[in-house]
DSSP file (Angstrom, degrees, kcal/mol; ACC not computed):
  #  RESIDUE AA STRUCTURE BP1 BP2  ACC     N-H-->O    O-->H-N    N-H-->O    O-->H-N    TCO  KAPPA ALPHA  PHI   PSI    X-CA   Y-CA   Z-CA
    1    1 A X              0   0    0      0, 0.0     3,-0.0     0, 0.0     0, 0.0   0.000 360.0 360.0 360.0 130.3   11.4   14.2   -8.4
    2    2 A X        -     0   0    0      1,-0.1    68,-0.1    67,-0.1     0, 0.0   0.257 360.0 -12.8 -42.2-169.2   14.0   11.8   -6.5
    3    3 A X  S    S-     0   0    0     66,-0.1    67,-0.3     1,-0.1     2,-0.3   0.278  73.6-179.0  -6.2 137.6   14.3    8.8   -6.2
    4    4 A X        -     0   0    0     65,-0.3     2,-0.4    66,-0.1    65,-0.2  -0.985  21.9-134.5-160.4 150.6   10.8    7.3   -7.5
    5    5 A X  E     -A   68   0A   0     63,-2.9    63,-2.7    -2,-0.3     2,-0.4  -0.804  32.4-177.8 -97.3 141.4    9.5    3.0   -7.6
    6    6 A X  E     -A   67   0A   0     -2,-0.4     2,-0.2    61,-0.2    61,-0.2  -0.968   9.5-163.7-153.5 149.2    7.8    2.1  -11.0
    7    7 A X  E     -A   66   0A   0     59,-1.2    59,-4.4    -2,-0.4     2,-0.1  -0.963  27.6-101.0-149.6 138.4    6.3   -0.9  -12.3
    8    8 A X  E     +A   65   0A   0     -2,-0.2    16,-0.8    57,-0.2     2,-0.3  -0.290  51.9 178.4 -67.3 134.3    5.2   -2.5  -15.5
    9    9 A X  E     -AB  64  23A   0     55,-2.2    55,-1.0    14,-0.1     2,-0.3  -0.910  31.3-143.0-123.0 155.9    1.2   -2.2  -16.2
   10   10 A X  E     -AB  63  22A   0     12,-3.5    12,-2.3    -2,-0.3    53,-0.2  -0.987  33.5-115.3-121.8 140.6   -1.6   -2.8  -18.3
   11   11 A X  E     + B   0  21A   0     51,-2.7    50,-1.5    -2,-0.3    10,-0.3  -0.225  40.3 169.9 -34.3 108.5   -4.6   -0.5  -18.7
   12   12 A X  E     +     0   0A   0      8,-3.8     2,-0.4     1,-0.3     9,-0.2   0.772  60.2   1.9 -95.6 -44.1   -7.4   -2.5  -17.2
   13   13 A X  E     - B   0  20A   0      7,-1.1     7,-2.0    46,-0.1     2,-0.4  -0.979  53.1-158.8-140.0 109.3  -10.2    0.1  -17.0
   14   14 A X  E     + B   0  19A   0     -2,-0.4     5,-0.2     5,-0.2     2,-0.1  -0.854  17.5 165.3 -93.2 131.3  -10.8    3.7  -17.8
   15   15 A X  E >   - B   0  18A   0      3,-0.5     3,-1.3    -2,-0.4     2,-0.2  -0.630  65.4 -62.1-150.3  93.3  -13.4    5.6  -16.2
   16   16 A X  T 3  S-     0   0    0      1,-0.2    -1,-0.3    -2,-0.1    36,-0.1  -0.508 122.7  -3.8  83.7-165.6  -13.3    9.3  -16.6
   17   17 A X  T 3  S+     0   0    0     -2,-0.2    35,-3.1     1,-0.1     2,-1.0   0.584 121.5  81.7 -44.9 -11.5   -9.8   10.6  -14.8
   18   18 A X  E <   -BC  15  51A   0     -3,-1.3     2,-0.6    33,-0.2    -3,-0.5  -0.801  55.7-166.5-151.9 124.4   -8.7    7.2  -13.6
   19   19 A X  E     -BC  14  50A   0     -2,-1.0    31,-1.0    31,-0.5     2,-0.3  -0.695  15.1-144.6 -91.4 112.5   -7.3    4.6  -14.9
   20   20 A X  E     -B   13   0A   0     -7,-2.0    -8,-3.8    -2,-0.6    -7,-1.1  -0.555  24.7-170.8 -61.5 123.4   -7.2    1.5  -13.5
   21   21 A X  E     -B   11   0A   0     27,-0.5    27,-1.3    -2,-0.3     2,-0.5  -0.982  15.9-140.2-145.2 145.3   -3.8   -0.4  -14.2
   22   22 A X  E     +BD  10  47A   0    -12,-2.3   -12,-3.5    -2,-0.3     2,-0.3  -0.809  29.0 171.4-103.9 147.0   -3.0   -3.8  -13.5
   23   23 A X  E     -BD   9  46A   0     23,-0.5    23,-1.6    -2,-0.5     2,-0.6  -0.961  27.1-123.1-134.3 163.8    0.6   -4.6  -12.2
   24   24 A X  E     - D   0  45A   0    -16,-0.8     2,-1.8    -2,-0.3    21,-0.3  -0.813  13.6-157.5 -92.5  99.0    2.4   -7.2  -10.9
   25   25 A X        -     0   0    0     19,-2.6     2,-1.1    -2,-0.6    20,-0.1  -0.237  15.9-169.0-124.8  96.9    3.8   -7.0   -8.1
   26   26 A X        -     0   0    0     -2,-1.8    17,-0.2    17,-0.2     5,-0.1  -0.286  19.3-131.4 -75.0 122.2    6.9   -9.4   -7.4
   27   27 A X    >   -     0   0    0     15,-2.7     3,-1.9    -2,-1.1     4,-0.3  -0.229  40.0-107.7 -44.9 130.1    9.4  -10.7   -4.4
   28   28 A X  G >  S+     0   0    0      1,-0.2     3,-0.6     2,-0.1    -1,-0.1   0.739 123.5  50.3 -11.5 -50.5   13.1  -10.7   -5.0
   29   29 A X  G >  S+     0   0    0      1,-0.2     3,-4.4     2,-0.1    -1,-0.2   0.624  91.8  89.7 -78.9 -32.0   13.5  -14.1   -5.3
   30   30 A X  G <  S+     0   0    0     -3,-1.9    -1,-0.2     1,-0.3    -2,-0.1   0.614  87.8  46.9 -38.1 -39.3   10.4  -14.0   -7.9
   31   31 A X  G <  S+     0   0    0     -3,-0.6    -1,-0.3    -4,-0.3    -2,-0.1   0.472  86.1 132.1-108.9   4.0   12.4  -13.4  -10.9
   32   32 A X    <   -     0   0    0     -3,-4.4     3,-0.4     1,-0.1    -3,-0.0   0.216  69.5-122.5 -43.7 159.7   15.1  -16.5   -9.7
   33   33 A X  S    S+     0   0    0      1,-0.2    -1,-0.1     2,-0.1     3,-0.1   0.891 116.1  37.9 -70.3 -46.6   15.9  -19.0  -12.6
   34   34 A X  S >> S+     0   0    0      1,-0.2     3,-1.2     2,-0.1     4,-1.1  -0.003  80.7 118.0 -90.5  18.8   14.5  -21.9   -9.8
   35   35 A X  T 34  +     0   0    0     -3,-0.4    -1,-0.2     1,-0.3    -3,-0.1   0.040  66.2  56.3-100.0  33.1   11.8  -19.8   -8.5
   36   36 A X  T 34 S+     0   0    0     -3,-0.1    -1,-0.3     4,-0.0    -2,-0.1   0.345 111.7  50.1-125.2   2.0    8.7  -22.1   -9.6
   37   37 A X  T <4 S+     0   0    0     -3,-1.2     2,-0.4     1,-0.0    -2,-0.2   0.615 101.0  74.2 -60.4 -33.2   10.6  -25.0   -7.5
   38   38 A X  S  < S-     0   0    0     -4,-1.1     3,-0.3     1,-0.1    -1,-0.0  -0.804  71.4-150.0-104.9 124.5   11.0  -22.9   -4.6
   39   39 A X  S    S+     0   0    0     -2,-0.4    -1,-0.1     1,-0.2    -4,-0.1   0.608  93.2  67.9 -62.5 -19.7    8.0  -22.0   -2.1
   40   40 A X  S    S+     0   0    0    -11,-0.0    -1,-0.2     2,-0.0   -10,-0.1   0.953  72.7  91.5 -39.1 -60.5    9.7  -18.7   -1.4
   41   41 A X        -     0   0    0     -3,-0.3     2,-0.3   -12,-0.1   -13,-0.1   0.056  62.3-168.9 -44.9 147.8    9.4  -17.0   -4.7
   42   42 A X        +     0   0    0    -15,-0.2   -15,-2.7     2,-0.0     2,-0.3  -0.886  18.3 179.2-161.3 123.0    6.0  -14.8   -4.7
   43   43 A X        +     0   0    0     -2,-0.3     2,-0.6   -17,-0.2   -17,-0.2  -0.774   6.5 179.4-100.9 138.6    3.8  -12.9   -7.4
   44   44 A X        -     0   0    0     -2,-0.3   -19,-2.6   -20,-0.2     2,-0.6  -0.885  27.3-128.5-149.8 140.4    0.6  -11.1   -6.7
   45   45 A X  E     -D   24   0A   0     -2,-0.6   -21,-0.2   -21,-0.3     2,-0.2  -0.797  30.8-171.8 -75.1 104.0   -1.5   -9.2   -9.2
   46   46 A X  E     -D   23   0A   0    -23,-1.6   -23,-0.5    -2,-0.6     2,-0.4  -0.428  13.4-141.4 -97.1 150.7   -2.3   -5.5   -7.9
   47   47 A X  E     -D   22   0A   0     -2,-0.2     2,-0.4   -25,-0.2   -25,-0.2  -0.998  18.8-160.2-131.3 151.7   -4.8   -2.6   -9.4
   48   48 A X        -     0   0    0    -27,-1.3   -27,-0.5    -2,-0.4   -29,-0.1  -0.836  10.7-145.1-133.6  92.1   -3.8    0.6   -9.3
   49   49 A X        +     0   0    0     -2,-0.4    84,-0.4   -29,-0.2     2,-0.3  -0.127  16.7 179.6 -60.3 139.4   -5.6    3.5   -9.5
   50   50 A X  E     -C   19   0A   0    -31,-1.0     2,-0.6    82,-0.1   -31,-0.5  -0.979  15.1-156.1-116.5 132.4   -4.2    6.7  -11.3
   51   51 A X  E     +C   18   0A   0     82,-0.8     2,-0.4    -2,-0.3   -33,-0.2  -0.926  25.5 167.8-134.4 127.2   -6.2    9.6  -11.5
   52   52 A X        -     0   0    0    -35,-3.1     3,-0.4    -2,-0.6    -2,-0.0  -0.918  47.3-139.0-132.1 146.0   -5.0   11.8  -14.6
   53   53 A X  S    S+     0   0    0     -2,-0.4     2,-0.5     1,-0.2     3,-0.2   0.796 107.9  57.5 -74.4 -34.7   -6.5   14.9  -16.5
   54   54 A X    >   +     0   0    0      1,-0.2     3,-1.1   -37,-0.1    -1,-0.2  -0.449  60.6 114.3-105.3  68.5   -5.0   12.7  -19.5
   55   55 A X  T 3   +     0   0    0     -2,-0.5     3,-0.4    -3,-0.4    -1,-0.2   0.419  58.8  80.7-120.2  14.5   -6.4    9.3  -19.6
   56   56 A X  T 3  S+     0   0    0     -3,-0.2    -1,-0.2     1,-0.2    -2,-0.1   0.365  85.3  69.0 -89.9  18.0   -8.2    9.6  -22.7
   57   57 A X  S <  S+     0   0    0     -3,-1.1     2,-0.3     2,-0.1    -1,-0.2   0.202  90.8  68.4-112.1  37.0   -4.9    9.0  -24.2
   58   58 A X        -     0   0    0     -3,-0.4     2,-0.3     4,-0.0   -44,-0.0  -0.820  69.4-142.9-108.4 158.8   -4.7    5.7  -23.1
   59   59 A X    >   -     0   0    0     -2,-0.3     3,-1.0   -46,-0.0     2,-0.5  -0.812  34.3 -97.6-129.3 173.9   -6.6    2.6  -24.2
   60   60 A X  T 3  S+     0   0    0     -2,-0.3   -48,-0.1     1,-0.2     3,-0.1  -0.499 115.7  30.5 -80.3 151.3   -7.8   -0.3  -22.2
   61   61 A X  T 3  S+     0   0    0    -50,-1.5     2,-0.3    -2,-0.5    -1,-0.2   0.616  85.7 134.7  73.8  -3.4   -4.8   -3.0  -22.8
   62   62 A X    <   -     0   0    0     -3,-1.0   -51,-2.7     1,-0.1     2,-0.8  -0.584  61.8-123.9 -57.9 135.0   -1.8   -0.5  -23.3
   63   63 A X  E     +A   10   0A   0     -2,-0.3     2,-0.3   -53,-0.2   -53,-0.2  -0.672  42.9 169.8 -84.6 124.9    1.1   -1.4  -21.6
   64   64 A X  E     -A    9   0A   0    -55,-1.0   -55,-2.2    -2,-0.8     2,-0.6  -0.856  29.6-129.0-123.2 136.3    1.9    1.9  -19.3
   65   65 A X  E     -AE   8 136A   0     71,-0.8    71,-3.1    -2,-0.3     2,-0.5  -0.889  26.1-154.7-100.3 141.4    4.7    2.2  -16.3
   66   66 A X  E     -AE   7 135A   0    -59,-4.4   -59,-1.2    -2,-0.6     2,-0.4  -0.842  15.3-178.8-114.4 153.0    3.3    3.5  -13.2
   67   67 A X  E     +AE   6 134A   0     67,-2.7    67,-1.6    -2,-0.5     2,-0.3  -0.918  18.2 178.3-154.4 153.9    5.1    5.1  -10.8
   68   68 A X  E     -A    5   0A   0    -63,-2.7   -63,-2.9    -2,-0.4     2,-0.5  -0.991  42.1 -76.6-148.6 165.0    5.3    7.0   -7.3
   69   69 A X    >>  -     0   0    0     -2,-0.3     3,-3.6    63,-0.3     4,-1.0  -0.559  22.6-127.7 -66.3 111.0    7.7    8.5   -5.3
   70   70 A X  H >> S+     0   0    0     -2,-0.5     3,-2.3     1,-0.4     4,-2.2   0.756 114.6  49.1 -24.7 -66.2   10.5    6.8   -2.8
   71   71 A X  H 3> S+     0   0    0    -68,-0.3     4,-1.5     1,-0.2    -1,-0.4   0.825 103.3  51.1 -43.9 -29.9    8.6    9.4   -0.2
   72   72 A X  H <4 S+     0   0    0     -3,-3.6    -1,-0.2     1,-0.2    -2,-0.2   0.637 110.0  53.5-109.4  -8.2    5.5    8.8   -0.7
   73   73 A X  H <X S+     0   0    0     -3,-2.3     4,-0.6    -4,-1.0    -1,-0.2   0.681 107.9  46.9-105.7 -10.3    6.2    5.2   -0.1
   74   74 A X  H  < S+     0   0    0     -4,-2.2     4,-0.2    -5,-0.3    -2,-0.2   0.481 105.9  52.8 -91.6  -9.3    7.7    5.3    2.7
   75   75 A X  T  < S+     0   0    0     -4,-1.5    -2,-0.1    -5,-0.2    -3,-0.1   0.344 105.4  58.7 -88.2  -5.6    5.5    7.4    4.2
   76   76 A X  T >> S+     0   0    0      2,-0.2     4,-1.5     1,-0.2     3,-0.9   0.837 112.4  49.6 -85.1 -40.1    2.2    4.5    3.0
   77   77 A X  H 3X>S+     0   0    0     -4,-0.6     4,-3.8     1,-0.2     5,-1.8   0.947 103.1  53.0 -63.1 -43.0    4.5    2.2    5.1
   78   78 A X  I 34>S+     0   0    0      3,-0.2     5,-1.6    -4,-0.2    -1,-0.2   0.555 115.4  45.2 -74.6 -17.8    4.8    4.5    8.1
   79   79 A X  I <45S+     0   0    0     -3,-0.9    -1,-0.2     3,-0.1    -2,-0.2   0.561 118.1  39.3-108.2 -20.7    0.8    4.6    8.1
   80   80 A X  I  <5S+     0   0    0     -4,-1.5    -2,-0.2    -5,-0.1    -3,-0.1   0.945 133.3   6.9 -99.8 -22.7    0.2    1.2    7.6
   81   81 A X  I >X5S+     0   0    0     -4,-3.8     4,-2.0    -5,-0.2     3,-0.6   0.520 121.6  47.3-122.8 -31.4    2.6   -0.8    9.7
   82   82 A X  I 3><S+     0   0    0     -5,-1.8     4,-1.2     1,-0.2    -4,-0.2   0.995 113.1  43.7 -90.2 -45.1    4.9    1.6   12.1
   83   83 A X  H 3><S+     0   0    0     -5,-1.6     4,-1.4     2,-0.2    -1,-0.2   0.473 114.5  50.7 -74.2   5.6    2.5    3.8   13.5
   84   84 A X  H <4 S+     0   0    0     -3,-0.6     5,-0.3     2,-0.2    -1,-0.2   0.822 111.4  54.1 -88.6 -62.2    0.0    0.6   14.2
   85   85 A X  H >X S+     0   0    0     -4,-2.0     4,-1.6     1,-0.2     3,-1.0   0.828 107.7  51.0 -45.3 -52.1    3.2   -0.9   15.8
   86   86 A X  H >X S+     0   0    0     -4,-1.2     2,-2.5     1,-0.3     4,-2.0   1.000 117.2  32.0 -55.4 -89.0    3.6    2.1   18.0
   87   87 A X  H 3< S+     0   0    0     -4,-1.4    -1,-0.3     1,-0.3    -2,-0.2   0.221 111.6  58.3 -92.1  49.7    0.3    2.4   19.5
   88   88 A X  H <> S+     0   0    0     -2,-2.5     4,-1.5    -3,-1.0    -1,-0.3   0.451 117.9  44.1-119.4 -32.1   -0.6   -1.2   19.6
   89   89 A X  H <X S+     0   0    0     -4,-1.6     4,-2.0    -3,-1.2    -2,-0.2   0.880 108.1  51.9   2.5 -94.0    2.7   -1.0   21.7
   90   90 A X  H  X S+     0   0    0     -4,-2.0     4,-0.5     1,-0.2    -3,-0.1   0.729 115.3  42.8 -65.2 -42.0    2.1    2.0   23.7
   91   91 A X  H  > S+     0   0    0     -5,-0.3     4,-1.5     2,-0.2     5,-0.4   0.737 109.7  58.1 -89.5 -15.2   -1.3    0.5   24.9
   92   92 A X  H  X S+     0   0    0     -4,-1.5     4,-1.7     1,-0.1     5,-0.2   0.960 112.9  37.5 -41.5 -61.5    0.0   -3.0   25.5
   93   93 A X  H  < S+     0   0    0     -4,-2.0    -2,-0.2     1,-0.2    -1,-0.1   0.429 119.2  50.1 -98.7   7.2    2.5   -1.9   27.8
   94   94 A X  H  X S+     0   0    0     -4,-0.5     4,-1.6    11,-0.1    -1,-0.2   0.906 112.0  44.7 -85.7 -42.4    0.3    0.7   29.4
   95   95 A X  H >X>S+     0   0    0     -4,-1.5     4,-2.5     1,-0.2     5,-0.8   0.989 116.7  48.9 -39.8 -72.0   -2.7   -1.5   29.9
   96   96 A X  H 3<5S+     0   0    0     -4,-1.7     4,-0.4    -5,-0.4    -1,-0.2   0.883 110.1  46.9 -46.8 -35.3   -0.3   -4.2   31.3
   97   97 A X  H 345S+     0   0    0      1,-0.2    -1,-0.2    -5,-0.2    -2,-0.2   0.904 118.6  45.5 -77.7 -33.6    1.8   -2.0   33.9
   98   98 A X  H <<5S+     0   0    0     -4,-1.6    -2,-0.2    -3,-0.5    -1,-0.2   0.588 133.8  15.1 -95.0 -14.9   -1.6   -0.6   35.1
   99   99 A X  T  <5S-     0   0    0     -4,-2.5    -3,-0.2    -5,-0.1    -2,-0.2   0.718  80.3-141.7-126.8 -40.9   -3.4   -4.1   35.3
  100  100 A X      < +     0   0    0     -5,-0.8     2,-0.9    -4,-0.4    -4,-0.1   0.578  60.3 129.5  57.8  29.9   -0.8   -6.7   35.2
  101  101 A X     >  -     0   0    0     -6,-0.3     4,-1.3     1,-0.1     5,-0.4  -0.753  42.9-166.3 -81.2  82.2   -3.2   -8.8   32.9
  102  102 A X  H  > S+     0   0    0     -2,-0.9     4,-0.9     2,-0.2    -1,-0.1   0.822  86.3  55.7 -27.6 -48.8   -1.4  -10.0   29.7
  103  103 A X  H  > S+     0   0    0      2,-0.2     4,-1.7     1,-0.2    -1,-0.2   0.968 108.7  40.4 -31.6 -89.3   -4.8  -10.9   28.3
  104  104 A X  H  > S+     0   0    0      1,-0.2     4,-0.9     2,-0.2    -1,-0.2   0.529 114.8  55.9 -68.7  -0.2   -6.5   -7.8   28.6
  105  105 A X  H  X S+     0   0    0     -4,-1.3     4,-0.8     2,-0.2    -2,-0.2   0.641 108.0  41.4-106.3 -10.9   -3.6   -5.9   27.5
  106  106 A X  H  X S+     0   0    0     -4,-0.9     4,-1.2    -5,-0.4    -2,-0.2   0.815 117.9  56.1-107.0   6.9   -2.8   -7.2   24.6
  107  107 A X  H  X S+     0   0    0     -4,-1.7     4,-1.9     2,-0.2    -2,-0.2   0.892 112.5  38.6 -10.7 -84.4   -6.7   -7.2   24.2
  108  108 A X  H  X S+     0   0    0     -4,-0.9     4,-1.4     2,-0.3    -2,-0.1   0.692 113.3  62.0 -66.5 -30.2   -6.8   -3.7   24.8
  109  109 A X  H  < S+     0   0    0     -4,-0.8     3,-0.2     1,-0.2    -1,-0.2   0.972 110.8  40.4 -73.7 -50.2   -3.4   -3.5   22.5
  110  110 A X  H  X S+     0   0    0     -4,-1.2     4,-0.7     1,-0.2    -2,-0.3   0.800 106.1  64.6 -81.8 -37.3   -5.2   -4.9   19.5
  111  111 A X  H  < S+     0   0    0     -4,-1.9     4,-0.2     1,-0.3    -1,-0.2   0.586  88.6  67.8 -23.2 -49.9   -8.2   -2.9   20.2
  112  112 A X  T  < S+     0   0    0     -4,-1.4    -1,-0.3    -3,-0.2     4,-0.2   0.303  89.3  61.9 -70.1  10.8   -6.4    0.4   19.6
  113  113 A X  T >> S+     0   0    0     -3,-0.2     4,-1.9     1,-0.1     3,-1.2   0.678  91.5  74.8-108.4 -34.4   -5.9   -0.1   15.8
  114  114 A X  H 3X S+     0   0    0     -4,-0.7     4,-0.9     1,-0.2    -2,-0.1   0.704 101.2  37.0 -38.2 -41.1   -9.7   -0.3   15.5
  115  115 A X  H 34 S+     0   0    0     -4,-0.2    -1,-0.2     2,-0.2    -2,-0.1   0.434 120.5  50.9 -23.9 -47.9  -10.0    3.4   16.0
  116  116 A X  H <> S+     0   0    0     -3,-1.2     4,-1.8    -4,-0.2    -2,-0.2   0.811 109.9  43.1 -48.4 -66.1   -7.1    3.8   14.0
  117  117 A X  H  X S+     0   0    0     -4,-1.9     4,-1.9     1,-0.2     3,-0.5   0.961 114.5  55.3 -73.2 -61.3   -7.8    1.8   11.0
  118  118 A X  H  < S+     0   0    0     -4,-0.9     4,-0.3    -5,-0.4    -1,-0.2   0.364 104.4  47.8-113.8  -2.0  -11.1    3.2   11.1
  119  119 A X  H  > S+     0   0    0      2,-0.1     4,-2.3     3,-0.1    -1,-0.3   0.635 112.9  56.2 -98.4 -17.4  -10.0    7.2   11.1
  120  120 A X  H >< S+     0   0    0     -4,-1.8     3,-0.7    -3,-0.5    -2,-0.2   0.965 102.0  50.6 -63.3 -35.2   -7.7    6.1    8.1
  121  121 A X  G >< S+     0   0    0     -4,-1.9     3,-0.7     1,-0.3    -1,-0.2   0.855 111.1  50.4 -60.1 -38.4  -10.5    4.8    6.3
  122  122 A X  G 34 S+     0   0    0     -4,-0.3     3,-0.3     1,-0.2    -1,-0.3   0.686 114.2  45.0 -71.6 -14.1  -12.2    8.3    7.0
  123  123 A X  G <X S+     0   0    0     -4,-2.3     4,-2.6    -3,-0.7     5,-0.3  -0.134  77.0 111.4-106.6  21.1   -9.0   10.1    5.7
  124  124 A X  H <>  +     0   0    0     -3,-0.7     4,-1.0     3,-0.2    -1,-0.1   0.861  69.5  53.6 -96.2 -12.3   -8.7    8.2    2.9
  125  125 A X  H  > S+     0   0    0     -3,-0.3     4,-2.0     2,-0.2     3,-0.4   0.993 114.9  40.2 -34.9 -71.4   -9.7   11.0    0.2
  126  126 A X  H  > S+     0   0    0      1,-0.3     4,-3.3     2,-0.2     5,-0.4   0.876 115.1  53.2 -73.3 -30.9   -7.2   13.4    1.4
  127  127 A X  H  X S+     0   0    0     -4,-2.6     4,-2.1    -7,-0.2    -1,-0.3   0.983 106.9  58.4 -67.8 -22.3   -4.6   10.5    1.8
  128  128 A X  H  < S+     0   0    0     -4,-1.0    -2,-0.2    -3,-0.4    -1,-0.1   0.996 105.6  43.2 -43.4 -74.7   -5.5    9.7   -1.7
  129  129 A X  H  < S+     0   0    0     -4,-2.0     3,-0.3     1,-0.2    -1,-0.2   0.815 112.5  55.5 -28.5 -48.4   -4.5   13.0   -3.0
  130  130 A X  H  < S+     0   0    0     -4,-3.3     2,-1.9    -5,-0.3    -1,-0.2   0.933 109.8  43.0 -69.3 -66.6   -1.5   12.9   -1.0
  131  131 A X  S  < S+     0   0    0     -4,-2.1     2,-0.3    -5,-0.4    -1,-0.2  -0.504  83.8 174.0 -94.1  77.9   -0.1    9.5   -2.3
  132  132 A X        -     0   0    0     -2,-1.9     2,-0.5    -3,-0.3   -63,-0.3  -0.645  25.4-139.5-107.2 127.5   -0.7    9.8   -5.9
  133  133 A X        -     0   0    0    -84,-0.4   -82,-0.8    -2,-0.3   -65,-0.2  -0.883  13.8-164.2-105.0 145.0    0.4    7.5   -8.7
  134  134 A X  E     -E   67   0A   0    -67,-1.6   -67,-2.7    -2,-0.5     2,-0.7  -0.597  15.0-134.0-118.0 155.1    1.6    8.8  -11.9
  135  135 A X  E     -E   66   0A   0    -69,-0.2     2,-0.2    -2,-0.1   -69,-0.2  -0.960  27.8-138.5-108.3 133.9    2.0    6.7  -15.6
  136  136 A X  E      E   65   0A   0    -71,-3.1   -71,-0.8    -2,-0.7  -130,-0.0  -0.568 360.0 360.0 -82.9 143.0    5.0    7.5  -16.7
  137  137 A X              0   0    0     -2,-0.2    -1,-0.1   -73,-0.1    -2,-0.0   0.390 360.0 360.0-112.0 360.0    5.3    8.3  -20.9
């Protein structure tokens, strides 16, 4: 596999094929000498499902690296922010050209991720499946 993003875990939870793994997930800045002076720096605690054929060889509290592909994260981005961007956009400046209300078009702009948001949520098996995280051994 190319290019691929990994992060340090711990096993939080086994249930069955998937393991729950806790990561951290840090800013650039994060890991700065001065970065608990500075309001930039930023940590956030993630869980991360895995779903593996092998997770009875894991225990809860092993430290594990998880990982997924350069694609596959760049395609999570493309679903969550650019294609949002696009038709929150596209209906902004159609609404607006056809009405010449600012209001109600960026109304009507914000209005179109509802629909959106809410077929992803229905797709969100198959996107599972698609955008799969692995623990690396």
């Amino acid at each position: 596999m190319g290019e691929k993003i990994t992060h340090a875990g711990i096993v939080e939870q086994i249930d069955g094929s998937r393991v729950r793994v806790r990561i951290v997930q840090t800013s650039a800045c994060a890991a700065c000498k001065v970065a608990g002076h500075c309001n930039a720096a930023e940590a956030k605690e993630k869980l991360v499902d895995v779903f593996t054929a092998s997770a009875s060889q894991w225990k809860v509290g092993d430290a594990v690296t998880v990982a997924a592909s350069q694609q596959m994260a760049t395609q999570a981005l493309l679903l969550a922010f650019g294609l949002p961007l696009v038709i929150m956009l596209a209906v902004l400046l159609a609404v607006l050209s056809l009405t010449g209300r600012e209001g109600l078009a960026a109304l009507c702009g914000l209005g179109a991720l509802l629909p959106y948001y809410a077929v992803l949520w229905l797709l969100r098996s198959r996107l599972q499946q698609r955008m799969a995280f692995w623990i690396e051994e």
